[in-house]
DRENDO-1510 file (C-alpha; in Angstrom, 1 decimal, always signed):
<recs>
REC; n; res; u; v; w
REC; 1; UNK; +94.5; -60.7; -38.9 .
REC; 2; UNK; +93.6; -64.1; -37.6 .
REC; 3; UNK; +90.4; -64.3; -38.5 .
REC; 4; UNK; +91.2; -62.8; -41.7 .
REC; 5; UNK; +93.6; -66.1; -42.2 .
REC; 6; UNK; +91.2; -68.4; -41.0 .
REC; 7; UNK; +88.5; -67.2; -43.4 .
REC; 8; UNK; +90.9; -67.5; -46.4 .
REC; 9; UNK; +91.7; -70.9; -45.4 .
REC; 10; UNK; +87.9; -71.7; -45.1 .
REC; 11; UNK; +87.2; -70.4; -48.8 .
REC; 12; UNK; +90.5; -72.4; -49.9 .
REC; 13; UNK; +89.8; -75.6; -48.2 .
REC; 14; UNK; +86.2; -76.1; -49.2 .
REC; 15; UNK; +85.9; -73.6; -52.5 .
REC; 16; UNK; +89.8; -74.3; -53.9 .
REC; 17; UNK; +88.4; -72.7; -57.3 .
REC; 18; UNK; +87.7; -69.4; -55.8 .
REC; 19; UNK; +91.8; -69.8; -54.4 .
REC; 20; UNK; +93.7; -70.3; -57.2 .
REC; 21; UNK; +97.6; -70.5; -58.0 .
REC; 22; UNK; +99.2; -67.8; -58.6 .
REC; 23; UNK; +101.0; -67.8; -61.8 .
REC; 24; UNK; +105.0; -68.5; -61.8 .
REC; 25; UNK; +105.2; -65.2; -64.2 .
REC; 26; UNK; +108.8; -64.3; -63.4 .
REC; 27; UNK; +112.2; -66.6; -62.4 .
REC; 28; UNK; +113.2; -67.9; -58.8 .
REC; 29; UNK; +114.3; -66.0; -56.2 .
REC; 30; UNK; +116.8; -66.9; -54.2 .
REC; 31; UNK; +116.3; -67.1; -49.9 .
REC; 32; UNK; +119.3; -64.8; -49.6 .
REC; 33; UNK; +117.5; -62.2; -51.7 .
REC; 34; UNK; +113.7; -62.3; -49.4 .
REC; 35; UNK; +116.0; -62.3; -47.0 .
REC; 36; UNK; +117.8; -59.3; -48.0 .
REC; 37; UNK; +113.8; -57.3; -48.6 .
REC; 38; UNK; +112.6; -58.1; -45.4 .
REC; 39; UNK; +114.7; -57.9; -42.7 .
REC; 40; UNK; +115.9; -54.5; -43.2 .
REC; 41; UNK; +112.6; -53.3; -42.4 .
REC; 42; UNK; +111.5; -56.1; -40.1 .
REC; 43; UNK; +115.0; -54.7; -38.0 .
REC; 44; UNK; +113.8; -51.0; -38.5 .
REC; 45; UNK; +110.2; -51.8; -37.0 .
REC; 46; UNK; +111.6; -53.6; -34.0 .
REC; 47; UNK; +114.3; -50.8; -33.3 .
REC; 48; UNK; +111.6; -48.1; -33.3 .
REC; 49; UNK; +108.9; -49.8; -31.3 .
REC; 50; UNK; +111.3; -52.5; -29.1 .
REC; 51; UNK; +113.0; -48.9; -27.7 .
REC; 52; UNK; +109.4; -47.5; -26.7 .
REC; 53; UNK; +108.7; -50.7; -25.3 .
REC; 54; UNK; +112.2; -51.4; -23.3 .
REC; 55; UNK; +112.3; -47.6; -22.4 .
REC; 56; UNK; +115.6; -47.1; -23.9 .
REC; 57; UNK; +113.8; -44.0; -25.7 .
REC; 58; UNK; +110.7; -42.1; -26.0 .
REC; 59; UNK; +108.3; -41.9; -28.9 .
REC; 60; UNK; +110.1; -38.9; -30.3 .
REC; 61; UNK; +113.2; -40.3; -30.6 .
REC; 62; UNK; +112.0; -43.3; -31.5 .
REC; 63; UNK; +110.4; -41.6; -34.1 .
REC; 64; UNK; +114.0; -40.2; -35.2 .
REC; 65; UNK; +115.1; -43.8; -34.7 .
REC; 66; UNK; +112.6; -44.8; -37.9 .
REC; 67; UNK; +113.3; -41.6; -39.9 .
REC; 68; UNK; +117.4; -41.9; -39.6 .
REC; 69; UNK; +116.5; -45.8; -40.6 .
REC; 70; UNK; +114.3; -45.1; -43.4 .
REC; 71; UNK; +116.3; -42.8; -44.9 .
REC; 72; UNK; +119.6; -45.1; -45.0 .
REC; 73; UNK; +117.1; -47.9; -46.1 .
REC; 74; UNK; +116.2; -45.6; -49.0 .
REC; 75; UNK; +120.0; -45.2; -49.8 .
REC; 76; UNK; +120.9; -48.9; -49.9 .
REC; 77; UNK; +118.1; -49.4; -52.2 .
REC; 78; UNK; +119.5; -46.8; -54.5 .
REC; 79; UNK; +123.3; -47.3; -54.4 .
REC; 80; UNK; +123.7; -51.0; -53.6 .
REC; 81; UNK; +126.7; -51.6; -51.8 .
REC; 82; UNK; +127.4; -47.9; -50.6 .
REC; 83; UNK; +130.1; -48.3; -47.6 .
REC; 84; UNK; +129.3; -45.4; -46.0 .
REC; 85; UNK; +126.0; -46.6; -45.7 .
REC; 86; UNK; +126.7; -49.7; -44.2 .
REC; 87; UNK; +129.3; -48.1; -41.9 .
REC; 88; UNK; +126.2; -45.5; -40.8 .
REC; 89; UNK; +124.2; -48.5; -39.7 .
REC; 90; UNK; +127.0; -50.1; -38.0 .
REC; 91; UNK; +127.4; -47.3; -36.0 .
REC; 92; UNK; +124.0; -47.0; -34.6 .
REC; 93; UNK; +124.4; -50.4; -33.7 .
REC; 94; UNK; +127.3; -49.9; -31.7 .
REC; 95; UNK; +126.3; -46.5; -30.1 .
REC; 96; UNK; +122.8; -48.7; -28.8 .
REC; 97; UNK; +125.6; -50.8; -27.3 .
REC; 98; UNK; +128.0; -48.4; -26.0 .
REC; 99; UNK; +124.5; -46.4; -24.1 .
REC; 100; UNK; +124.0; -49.5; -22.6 .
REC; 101; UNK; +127.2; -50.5; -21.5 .
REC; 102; UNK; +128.7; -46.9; -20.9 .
REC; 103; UNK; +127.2; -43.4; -19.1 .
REC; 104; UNK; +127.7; -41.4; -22.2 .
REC; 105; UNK; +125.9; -38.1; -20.8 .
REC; 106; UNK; +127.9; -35.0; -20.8 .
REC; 107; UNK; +126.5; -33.1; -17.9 .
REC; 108; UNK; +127.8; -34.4; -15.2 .
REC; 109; UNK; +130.0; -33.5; -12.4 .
REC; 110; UNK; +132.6; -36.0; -12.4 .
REC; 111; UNK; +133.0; -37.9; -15.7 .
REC; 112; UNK; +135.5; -41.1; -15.3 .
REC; 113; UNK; +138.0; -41.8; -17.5 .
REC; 114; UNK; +136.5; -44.8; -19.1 .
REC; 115; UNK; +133.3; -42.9; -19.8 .
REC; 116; UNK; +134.9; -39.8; -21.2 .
REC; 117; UNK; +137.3; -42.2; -23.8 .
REC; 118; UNK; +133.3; -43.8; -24.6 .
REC; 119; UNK; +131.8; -40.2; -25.1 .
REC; 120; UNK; +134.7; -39.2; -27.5 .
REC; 121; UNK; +134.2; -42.5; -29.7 .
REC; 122; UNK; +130.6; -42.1; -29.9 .
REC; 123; UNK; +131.3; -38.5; -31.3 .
REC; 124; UNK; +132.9; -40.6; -33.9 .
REC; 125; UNK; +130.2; -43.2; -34.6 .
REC; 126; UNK; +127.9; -39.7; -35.0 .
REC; 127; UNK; +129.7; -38.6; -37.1 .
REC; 128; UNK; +129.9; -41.6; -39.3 .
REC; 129; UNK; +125.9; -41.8; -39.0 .
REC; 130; UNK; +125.8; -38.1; -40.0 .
REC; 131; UNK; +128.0; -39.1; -43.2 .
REC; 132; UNK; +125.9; -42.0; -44.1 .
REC; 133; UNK; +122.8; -39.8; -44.0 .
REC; 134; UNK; +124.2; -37.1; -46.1 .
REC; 135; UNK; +125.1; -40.0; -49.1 .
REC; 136; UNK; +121.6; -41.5; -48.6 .
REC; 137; UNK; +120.0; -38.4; -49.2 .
REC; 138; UNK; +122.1; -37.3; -51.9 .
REC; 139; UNK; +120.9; -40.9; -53.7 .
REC; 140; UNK; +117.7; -39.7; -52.8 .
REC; 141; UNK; +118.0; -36.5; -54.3 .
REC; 142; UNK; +119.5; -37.3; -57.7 .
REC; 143; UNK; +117.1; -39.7; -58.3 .
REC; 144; UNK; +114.0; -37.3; -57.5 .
REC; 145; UNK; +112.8; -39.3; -54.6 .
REC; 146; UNK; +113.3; -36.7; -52.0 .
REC; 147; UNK; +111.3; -34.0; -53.6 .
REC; 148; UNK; +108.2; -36.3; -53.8 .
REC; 149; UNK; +108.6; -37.5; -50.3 .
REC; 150; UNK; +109.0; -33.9; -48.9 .
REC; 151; UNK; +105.8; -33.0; -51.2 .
REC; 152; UNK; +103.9; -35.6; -50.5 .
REC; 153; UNK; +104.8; -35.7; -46.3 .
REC; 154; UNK; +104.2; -31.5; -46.3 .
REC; 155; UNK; +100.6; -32.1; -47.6 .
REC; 156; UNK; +99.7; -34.9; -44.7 .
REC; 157; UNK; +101.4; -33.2; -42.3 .
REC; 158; UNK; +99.2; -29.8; -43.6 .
REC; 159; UNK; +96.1; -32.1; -43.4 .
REC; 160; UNK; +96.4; -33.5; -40.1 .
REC; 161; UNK; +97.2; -30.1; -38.8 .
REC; 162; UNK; +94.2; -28.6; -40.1 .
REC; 163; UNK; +91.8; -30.8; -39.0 .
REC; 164; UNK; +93.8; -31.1; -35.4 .
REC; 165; UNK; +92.9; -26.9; -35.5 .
REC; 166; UNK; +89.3; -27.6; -36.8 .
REC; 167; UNK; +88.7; -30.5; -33.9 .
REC; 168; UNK; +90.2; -28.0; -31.5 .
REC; 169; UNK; +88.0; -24.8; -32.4 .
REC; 170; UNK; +84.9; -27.9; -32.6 .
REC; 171; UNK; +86.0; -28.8; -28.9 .
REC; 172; UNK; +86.2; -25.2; -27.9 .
REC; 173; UNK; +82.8; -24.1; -29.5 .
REC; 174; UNK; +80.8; -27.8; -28.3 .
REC; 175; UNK; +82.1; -26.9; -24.8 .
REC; 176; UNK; +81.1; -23.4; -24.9 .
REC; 177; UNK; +77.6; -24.5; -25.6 .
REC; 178; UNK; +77.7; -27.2; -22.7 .
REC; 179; UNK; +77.5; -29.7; -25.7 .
REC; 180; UNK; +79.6; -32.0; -23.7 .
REC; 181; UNK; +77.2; -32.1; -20.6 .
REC; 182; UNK; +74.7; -32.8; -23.2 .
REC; 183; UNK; +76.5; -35.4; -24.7 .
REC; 184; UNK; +77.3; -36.9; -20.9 .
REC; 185; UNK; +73.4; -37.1; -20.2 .
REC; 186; UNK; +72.4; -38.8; -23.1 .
REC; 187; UNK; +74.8; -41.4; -22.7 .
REC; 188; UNK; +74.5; -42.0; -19.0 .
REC; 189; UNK; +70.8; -41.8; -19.2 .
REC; 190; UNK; +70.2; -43.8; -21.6 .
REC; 191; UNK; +68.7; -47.5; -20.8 .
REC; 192; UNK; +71.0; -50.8; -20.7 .
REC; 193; UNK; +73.8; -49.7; -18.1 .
REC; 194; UNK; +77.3; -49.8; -19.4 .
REC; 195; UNK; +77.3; -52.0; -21.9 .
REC; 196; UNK; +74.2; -50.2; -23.5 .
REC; 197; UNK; +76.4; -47.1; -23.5 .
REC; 198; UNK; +79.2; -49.0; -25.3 .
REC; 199; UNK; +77.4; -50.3; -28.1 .
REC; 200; UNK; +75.6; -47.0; -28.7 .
REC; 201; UNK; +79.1; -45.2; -29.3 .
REC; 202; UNK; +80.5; -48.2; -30.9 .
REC; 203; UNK; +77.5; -48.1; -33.7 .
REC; 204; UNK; +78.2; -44.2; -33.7 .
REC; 205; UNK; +81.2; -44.4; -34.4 .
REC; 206; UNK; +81.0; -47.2; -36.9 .
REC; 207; UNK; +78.2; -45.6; -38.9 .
REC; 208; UNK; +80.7; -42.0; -38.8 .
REC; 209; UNK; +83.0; -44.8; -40.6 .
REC; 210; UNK; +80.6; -44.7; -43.8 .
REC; 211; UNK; +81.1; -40.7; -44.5 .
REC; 212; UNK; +84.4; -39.9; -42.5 .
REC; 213; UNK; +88.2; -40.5; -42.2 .
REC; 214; UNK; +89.2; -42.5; -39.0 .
REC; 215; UNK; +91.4; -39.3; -38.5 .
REC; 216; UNK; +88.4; -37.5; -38.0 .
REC; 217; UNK; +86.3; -39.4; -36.0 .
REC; 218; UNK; +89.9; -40.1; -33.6 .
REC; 219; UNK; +90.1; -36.0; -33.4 .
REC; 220; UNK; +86.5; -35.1; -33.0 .
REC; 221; UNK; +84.3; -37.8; -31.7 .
REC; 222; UNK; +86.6; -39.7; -29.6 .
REC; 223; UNK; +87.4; -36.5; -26.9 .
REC; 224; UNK; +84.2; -36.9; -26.5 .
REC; 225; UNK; +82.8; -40.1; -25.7 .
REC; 226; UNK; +86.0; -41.4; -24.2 .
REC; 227; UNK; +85.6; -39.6; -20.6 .
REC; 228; UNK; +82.3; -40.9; -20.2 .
REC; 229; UNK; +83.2; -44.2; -21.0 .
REC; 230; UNK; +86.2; -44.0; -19.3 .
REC; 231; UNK; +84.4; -42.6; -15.5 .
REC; 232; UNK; +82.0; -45.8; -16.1 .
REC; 233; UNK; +85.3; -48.3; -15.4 .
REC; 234; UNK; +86.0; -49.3; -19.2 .
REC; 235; UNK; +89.2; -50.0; -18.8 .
REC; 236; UNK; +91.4; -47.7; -21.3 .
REC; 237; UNK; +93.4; -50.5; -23.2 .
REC; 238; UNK; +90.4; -52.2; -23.6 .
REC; 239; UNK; +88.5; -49.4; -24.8 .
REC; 240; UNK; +91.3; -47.8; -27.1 .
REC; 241; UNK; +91.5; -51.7; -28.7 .
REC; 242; UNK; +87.8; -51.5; -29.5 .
REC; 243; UNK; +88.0; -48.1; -30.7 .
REC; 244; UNK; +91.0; -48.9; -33.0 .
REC; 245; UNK; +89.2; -52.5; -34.5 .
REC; 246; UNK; +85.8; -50.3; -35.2 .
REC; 247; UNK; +87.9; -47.2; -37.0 .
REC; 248; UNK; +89.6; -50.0; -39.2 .
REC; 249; UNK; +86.1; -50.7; -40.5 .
REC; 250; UNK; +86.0; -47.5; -41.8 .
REC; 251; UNK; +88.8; -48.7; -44.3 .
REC; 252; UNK; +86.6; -50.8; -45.2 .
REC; 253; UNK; +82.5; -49.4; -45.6 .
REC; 254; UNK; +81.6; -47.6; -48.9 .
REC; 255; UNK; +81.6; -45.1; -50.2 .
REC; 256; UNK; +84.8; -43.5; -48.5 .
REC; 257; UNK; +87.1; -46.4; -47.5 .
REC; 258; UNK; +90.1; -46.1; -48.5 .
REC; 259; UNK; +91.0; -50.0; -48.7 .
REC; 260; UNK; +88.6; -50.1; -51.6 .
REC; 261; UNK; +90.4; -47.0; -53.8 .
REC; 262; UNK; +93.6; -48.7; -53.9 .
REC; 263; UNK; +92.0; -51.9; -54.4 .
REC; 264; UNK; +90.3; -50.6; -57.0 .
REC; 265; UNK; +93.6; -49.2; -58.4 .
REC; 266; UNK; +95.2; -52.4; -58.7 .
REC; 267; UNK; +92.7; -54.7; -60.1 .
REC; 268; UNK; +91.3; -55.4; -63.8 .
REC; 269; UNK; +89.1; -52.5; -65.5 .
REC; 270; UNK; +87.1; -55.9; -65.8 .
REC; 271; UNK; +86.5; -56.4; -62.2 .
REC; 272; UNK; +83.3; -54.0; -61.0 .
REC; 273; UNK; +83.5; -51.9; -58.6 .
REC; 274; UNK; +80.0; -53.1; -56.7 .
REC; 275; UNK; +81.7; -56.9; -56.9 .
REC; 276; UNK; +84.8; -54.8; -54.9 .
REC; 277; UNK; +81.7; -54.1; -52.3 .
REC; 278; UNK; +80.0; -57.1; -52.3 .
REC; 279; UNK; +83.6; -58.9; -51.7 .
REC; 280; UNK; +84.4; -56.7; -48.2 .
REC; 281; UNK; +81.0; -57.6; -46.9 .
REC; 282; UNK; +82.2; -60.7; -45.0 .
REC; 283; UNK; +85.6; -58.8; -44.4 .
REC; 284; UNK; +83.6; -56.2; -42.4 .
REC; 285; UNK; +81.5; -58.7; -40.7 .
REC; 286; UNK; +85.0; -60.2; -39.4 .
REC; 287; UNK; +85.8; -56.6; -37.6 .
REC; 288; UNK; +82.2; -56.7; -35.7 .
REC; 289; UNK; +82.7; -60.4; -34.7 .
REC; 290; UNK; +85.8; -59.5; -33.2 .
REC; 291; UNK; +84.2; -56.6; -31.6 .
REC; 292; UNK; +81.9; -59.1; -29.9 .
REC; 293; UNK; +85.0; -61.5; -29.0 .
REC; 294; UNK; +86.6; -58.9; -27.3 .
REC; 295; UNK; +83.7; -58.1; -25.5 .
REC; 296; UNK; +83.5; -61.2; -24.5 .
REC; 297; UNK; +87.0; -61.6; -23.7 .
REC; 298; UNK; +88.5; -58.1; -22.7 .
REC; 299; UNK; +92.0; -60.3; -21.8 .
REC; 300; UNK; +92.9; -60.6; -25.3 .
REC; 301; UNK; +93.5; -57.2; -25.0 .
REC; 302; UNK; +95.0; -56.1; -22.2 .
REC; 303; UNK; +97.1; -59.3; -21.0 .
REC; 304; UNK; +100.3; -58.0; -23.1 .
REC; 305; UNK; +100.0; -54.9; -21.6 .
REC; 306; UNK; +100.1; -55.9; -18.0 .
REC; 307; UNK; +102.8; -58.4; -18.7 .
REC; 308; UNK; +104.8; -55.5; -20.4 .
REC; 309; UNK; +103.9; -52.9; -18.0 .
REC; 310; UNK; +102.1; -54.1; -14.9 .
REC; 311; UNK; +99.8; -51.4; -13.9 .
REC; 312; UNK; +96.3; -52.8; -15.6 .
</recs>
């Protein structure tokens, strides 16, 4: 994203007529409103991923974390000003307070006074969660947003599970037929060392970025270059970083990526789509420099980590 920035400053800077102005087509809006768009979800993001991160919860209920939020999100957005909303949001607030503060589990031995009184209100502040959630999706319903959303999650969950059963039976068959040991020898035989290795998979991989989904190539390809990279010493943040920069290419490349459909969506009928190509080109270089940078400098990578979780 950095480089991204820096490059658009470059072209504005030195070429200002390819940055123009952006047309004041509508009125002002006010700070209190922007406010009002973004930090709902700004909140939502940091609640999901700030409780992996603390260890307060674990991705699944994290994940539940972002689905009860989204769905009272949706709500608001509907019925402005809904109380029992607000009063749903409030109360997750206070039960994150109350599970830090209190010992709110119910299976133990001796349960004190004070802890018991704290179990019984968060039954409460549940229930007033379970409320809000039941008007949010009634807005949701009535205005035929919850039908599409069901629809539309149903067929991507159907997807992924598919191809997670095709990548398995692909796993099961390749490994049958020693494909793996194969795969193993070519890589560890081949000349260069290490690095030599790393930049063959990396081209694989972003080559497989032309023709396929980063869902396929994370489900199929990945299982099985990723031991042998990883038995060489790459060290696994490291490696999963470079992985994730070179799938994002495949957002990117012709004629699949996906970043260049809903671009072309969006844009003038005037605009062609080989200009759309031609106009990613320096975009896509910007993913292999950074490929190179952290090559260079595997730190960028893997400092946050061991600060966050010391073990690297």
């Amino acid at each position: 994203v950095g480089f991204y920035i820096l490059y658009q400053i470059f072209w504005a800077v030195f070429r200002p007529e390819s940055s123009p102005p952006v047309l004041d087509e509508g009125g002002t809006v006010s700070l209190g409103q922007i406010l009002k768009s973004l930090l709902p979800p700004i909140v939502l993001i940091f609640a999901v991923l700030g409780s992996i991160l603390v260890g307060v919860a674990t991705p699944t209920e994290a994940a539940a974390v972002g689905a009860i939020g989204t769905i009272l999100l949706a709500g608001e957005q509907i019925k402005n000003g809904s109380k029992r909303v607000r009063l749903a949001v409030l109360a997750i607030f206070a039960l994150f307070a109350m599970a830090q503060n209190f010992d709110l589990r119910t299976g133990l031995d001796v349960i004190t006074f004070t802890n018991m009184m704290a179990i019984g209100v968060s039954f409460i502040f549940c229930g007033v969660i379970i409320l809000g959630l039941g008007t949010s999706l009634q807005h949701c319903w009535r205005q035929g947003i919850l039908s599409e959303v069901m629809q539309t999650t149903t067929r991507i969950t159907s997807m992924v599970f598919v191809i997670l059963i095709g990548a398995a039976l692909f796993s099961l068959v390749f490994r049958g037929l020693e494909g793996d040991e194969m795969v193993h020898e070519f890589l560890i035989n081949l000349p260069g060392g290490e690095m030599a290795v790393l930049a063959s998979v990396m081209l694989i991989m972003f080559l497989l970025g032309f023709f396929l989904d980063f869902i396929e190539i994370t489900f199929v390809v990945v299982p099985i270059v990723a031991p042998v990279l990883l038995v060489m010493g790459f060290d696994p943040v490291w490696l999963g970083v470079m992985m994730a920069i070179n799938l994002q290419t495949s957002f990117l490349t012709p004629p699949f990526g996906f970043a260049l459909f809903y671009l072309r969506g969006v844009v003038p009928d005037s605009l062609k789509t080989s200009q759309i190509y031609r106009g990613v080109i320096p975009f896509v270089i910007i993913q292999i420099f950074m490929l190179f940078v952290l090559v260079m400098y595997p730190e960028i990578s893997t400092w946050l980590p061991d600060k966050l979780f010391n073990k690297y």
